[in-house]
C-alpha positions as CSV (number, residue, x, y, z in Angstrom):
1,X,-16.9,-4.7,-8.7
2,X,-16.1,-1.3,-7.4
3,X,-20.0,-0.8,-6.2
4,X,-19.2,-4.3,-4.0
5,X,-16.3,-3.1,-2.6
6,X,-17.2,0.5,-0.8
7,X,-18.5,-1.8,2.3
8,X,-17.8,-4.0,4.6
9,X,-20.6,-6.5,3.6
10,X,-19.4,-6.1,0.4
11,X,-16.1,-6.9,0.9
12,X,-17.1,-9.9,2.5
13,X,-19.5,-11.0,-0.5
14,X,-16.9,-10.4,-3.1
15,X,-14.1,-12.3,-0.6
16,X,-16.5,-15.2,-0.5
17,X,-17.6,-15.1,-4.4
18,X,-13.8,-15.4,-5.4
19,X,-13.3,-18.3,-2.9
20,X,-16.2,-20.3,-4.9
21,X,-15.2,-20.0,-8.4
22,X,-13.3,-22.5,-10.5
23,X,-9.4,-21.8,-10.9
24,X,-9.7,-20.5,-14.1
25,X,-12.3,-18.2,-13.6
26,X,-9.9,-16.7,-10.7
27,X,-7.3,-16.2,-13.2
28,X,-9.6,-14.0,-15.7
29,X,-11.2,-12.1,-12.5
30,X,-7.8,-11.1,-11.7
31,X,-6.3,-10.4,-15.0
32,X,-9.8,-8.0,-15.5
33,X,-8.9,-6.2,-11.7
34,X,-7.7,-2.6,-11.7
35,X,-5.3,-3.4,-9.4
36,X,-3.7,0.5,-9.5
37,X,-7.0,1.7,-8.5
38,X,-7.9,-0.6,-5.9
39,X,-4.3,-0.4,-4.0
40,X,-5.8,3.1,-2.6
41,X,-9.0,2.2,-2.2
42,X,-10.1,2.2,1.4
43,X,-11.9,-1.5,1.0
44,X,-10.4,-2.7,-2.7
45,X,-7.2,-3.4,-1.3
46,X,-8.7,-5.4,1.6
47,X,-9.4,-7.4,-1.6
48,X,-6.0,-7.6,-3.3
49,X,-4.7,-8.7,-0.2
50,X,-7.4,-11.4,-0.4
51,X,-7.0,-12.2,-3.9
52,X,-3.1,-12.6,-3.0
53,X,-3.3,-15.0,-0.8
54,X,-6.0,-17.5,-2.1
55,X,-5.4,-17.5,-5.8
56,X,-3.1,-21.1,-6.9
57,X,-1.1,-18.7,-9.7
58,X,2.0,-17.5,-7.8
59,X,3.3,-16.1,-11.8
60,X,-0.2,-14.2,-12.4
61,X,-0.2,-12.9,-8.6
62,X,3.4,-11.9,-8.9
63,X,3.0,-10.2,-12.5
64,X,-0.4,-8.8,-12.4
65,X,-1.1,-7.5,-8.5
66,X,2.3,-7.5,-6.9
67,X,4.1,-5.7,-9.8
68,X,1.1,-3.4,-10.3
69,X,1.0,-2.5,-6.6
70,X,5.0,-1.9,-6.4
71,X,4.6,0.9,-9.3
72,X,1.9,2.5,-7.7
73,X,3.6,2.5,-4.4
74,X,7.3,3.5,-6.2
75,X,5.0,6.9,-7.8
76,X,3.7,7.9,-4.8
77,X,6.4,7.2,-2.4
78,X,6.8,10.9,-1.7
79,X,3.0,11.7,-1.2
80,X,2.3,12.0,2.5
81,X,-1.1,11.0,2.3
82,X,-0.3,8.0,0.5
């Protein structure tokens, strides 16, 4: 996954890839996601935010990428370049 995401196109394959598969297969993609590593990625998190708003789980998008995001952002809240 990280090797799709560092472009565009890639972006765009991986966007379209998750909009094909079954529900459940959503879930495990998501529940398989680094989530802390791709909310400071220049492309990944183009992908969260994609992942956010198309998967039907509102519990596994709230516990898995939204909880996981709000850590990383509360540790780095004083980094400037963050």
């Amino acid at each position: 996954m990280p090797a799709i995401l560092a472009s565009k196109e890639g972006l765009r394959v991986a966007c379209a890839l998750f909009n094909l598969l079954e529900a459940k297969d959503r879930k495990a993609v998501v529940k398989s996601l680094p989530v802390a590593e791709m909310a400071t990625n220049k492309m990944a998190h183009l992908f969260l935010i994609h992942v956010a708003n198309n998967l039907d789980d509102t519990q596994l998008t709230k516990k898995k990428v939204l909880h996981d995001v709000l850590v990383k952002i509360d540790d780095n809240i004083e980094d400037p370049c963050f």
